[in-house]
N, CA, C and O atoms as a CHARMM CRD file, in Angstrom:
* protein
*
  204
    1    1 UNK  N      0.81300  -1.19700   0.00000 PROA 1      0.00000
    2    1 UNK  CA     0.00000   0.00000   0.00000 PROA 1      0.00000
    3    1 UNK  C      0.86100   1.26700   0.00000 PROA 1      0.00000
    4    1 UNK  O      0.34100   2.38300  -0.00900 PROA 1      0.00000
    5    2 UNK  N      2.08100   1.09100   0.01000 PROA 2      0.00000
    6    2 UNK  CA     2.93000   2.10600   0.18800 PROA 2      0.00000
    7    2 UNK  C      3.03100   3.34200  -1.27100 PROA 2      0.00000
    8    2 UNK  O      2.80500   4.54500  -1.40500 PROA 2      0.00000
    9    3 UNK  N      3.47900   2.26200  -2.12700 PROA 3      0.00000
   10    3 UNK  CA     3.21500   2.26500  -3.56700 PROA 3      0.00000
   11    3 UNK  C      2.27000   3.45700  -3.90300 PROA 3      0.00000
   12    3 UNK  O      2.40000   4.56000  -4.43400 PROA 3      0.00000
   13    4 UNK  N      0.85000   2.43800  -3.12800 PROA 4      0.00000
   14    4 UNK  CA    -0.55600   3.53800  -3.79600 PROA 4      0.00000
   15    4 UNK  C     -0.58100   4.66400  -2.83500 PROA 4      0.00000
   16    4 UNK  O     -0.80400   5.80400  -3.24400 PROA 4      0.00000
   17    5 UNK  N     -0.40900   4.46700  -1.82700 PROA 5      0.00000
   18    5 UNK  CA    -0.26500   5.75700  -1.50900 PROA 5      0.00000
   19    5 UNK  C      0.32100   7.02200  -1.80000 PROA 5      0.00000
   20    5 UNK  O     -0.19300   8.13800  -1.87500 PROA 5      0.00000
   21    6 UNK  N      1.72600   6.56000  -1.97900 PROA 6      0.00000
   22    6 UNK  CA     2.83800   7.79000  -2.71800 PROA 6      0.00000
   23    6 UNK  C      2.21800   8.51300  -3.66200 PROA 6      0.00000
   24    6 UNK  O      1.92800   9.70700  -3.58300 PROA 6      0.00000
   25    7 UNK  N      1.98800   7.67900  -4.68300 PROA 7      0.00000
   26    7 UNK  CA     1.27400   7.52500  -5.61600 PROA 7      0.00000
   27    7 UNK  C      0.09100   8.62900  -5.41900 PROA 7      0.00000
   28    7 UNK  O      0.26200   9.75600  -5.88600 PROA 7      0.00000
   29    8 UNK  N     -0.72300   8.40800  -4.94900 PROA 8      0.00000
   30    8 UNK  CA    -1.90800   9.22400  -4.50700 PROA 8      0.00000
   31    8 UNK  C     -1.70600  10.94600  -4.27200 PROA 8      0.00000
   32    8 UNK  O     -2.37300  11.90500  -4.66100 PROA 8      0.00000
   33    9 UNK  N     -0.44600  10.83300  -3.43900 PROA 9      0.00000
   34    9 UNK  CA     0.06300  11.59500  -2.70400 PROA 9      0.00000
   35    9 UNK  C      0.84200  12.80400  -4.01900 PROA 9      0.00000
   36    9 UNK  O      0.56800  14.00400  -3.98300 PROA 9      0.00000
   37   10 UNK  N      1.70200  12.26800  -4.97800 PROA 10     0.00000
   38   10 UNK  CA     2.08500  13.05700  -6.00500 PROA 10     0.00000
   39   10 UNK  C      0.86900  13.32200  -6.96400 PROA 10     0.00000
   40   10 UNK  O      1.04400  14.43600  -7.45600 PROA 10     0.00000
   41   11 UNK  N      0.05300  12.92300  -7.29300 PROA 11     0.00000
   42   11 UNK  CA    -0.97000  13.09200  -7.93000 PROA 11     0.00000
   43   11 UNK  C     -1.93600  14.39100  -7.65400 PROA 11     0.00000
   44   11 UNK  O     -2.64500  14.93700  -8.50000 PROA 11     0.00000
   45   12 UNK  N     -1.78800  14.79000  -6.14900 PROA 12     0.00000
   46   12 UNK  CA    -2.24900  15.50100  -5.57400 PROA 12     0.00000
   47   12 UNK  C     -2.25100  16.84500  -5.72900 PROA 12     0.00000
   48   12 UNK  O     -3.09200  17.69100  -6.03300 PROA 12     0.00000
   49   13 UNK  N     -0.24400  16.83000  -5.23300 PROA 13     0.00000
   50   13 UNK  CA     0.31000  17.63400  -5.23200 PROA 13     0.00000
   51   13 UNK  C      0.19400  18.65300  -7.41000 PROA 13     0.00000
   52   13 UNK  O      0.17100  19.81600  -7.81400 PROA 13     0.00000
   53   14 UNK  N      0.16300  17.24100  -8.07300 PROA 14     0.00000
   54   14 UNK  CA     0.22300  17.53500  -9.05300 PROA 14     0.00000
   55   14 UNK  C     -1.01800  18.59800  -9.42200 PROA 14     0.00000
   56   14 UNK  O     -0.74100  19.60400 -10.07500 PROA 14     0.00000
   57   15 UNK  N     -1.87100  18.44300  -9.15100 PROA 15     0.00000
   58   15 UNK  CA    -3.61400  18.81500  -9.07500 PROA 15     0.00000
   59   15 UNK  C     -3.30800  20.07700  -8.44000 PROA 15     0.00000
   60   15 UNK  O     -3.45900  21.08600  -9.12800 PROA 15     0.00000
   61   16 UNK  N     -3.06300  20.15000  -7.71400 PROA 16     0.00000
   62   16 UNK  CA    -2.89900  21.47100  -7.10600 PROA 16     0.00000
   63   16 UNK  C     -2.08700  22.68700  -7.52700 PROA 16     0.00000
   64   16 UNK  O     -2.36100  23.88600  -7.46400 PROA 16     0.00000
   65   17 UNK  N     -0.53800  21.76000  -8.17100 PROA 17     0.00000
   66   17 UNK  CA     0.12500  22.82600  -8.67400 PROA 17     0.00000
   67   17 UNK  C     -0.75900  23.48800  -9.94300 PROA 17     0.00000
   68   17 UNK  O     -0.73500  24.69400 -10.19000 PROA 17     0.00000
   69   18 UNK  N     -1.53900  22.51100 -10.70300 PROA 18     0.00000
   70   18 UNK  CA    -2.14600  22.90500 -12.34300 PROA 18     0.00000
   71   18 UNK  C     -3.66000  23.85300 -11.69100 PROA 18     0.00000
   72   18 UNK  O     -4.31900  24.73200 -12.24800 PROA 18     0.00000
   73   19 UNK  N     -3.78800  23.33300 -10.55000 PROA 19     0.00000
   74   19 UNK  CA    -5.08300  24.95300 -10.58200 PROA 19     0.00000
   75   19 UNK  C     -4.64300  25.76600 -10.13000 PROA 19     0.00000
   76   19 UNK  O     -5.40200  26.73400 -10.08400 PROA 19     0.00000
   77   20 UNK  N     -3.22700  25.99700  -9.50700 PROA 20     0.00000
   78   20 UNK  CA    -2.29200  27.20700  -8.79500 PROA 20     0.00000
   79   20 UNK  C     -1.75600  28.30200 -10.02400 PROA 20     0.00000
   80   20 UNK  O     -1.39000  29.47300  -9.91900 PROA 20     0.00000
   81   21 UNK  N     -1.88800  27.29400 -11.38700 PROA 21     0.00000
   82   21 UNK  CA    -1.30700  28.08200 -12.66200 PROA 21     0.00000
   83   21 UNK  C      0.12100  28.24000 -12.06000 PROA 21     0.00000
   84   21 UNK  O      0.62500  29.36400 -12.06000 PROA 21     0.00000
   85   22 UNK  N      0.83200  27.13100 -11.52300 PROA 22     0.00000
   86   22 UNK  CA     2.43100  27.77000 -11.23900 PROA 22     0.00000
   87   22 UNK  C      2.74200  26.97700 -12.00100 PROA 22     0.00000
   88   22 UNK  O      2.70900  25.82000 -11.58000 PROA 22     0.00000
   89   23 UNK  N      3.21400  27.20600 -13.54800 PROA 23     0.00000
   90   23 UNK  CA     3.38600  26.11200 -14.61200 PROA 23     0.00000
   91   23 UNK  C      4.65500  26.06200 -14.51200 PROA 23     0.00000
   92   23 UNK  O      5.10100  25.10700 -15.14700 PROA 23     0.00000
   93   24 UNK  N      5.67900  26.86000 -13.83400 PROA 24     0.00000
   94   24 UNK  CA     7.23600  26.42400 -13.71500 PROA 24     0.00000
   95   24 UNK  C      7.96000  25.72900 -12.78800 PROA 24     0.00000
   96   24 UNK  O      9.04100  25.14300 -12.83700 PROA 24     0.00000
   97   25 UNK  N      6.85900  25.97600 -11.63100 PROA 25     0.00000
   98   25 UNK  CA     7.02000  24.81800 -10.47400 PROA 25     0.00000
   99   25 UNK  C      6.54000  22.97600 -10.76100 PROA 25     0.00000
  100   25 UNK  O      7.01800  21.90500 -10.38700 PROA 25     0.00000
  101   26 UNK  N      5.30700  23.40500 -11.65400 PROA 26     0.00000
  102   26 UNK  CA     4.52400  21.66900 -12.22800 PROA 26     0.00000
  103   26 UNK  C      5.67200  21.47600 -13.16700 PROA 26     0.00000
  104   26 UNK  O      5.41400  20.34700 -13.58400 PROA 26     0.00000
  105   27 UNK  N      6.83000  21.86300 -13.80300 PROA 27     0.00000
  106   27 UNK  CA     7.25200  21.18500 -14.78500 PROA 27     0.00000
  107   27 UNK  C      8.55800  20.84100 -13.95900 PROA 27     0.00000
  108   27 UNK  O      9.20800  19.83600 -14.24800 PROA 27     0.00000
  109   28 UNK  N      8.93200  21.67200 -12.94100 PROA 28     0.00000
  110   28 UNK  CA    10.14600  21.42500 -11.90600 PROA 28     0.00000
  111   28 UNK  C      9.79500  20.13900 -11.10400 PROA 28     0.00000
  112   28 UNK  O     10.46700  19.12300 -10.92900 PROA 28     0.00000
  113   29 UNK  N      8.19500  20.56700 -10.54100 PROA 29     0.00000
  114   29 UNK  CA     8.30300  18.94300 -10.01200 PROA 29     0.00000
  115   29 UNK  C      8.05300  17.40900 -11.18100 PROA 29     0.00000
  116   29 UNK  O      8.63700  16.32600 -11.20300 PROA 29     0.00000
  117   30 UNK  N      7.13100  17.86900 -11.88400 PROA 30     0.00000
  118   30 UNK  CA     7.17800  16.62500 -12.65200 PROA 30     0.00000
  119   30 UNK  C      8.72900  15.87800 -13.00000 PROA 30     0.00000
  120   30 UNK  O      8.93600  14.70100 -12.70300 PROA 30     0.00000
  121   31 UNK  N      9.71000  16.70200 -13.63100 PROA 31     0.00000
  122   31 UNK  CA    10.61400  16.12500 -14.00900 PROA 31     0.00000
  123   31 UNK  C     11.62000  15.68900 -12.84300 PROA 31     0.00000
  124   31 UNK  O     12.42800  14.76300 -12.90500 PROA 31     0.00000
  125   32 UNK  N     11.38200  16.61400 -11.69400 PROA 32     0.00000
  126   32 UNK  CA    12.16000  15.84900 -10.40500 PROA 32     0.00000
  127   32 UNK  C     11.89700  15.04300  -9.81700 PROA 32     0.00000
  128   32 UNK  O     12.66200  14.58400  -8.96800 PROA 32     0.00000
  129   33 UNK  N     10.37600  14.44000 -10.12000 PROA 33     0.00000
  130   33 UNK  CA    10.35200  13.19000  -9.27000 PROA 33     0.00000
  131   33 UNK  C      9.57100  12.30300 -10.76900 PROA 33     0.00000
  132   33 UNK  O      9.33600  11.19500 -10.28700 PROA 33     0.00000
  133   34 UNK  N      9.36100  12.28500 -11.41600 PROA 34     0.00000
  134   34 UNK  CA     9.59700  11.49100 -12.54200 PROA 34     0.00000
  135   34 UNK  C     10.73900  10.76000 -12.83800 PROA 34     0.00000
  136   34 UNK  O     10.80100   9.53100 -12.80500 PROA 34     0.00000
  137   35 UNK  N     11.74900  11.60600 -13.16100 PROA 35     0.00000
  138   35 UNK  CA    12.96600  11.32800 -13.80600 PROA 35     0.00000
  139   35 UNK  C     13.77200  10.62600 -12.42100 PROA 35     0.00000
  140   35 UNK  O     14.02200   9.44300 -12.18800 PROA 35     0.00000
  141   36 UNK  N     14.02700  11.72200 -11.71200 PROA 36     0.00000
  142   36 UNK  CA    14.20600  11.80800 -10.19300 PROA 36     0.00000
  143   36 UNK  C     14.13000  10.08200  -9.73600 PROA 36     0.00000
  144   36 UNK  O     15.02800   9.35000  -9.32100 PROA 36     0.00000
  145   37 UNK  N     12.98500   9.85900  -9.94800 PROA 37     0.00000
  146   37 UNK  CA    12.52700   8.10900  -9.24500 PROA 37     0.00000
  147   37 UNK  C     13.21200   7.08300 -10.61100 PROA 37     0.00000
  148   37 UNK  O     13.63200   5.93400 -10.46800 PROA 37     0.00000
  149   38 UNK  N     13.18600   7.60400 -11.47100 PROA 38     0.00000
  150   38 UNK  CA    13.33400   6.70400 -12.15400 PROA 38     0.00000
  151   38 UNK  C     15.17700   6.41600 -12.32900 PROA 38     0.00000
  152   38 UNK  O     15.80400   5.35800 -12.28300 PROA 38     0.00000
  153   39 UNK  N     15.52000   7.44400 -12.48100 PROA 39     0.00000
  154   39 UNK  CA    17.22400   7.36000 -12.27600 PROA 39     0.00000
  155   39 UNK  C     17.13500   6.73000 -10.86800 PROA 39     0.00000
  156   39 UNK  O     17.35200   5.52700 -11.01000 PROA 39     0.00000
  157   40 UNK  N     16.92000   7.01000  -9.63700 PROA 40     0.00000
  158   40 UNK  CA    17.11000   6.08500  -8.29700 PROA 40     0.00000
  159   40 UNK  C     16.37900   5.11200  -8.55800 PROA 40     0.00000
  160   40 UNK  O     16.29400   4.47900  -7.50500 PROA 40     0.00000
  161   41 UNK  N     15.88900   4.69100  -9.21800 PROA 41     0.00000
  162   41 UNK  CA    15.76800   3.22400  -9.49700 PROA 41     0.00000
  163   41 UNK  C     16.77000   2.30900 -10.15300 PROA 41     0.00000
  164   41 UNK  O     16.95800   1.12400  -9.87800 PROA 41     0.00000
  165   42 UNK  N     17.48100   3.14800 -11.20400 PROA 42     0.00000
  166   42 UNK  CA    18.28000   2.26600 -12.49600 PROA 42     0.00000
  167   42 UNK  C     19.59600   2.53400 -11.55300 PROA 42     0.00000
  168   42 UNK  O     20.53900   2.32300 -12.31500 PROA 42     0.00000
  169   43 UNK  N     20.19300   2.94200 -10.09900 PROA 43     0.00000
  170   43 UNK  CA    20.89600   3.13000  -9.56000 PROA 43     0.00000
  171   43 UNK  C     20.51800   2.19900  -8.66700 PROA 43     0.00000
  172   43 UNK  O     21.45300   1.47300  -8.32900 PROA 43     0.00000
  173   44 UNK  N     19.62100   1.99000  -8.23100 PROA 44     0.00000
  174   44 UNK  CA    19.46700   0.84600  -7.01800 PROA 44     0.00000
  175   44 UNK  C     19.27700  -0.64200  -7.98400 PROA 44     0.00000
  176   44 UNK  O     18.84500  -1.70800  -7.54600 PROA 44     0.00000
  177   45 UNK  N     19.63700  -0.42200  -9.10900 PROA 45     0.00000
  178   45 UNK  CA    19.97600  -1.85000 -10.14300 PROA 45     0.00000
  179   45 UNK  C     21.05600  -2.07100  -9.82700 PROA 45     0.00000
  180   45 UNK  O     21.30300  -2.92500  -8.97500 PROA 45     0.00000
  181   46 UNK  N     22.06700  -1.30000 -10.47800 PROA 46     0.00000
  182   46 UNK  CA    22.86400  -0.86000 -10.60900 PROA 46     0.00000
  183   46 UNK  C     24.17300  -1.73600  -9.17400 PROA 46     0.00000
  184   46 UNK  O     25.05400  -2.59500  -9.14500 PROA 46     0.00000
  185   47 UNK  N     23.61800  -0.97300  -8.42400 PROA 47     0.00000
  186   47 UNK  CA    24.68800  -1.17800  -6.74600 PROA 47     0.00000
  187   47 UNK  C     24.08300  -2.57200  -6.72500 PROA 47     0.00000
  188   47 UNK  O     24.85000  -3.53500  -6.73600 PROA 47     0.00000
  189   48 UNK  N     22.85500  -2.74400  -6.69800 PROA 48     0.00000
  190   48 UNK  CA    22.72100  -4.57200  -6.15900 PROA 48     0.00000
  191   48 UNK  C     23.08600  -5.17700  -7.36500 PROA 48     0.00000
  192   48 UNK  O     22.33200  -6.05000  -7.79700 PROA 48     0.00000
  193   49 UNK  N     23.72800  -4.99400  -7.76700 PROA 49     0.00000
  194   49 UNK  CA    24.24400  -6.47100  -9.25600 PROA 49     0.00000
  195   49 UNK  C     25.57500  -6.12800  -8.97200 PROA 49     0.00000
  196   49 UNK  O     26.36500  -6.95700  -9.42400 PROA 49     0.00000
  197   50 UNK  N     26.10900  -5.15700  -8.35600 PROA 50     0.00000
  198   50 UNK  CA    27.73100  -5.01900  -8.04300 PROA 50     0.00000
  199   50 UNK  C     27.89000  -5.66100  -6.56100 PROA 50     0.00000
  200   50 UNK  O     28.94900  -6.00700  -6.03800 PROA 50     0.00000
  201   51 UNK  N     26.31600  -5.75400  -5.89200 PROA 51     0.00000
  202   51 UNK  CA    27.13600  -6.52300  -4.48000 PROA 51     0.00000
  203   51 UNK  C     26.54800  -7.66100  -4.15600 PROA 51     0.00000
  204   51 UNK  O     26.97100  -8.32800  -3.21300 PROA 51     0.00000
């Protein structure tokens, strides 16, 4: 449930930034925790196949 929650939780935040009209903050966060999660993911590959 951790998952859906987070989950829930950025979705939120997302919703809020797009009726705030702060379109430079929604594109700061999208790509920081988009990209953000997805590079710390291909990094936590990464270290466990080296140990």
């Amino acid at each position: 449930m951790g998952a859906f929650t987070t989950f829930s939780t950025l979705n939120v935040d997302l919703v809020k930034l797009i009726n705030s009209k702060e379109d430079k903050a929604l594109v700061v966060y999208v790509v920081s925790t988009y990209v953000g999660g997805i590079l710390s993911a291909a990094a936590g590959l990464v270290i466990g196949r080296l140990l």
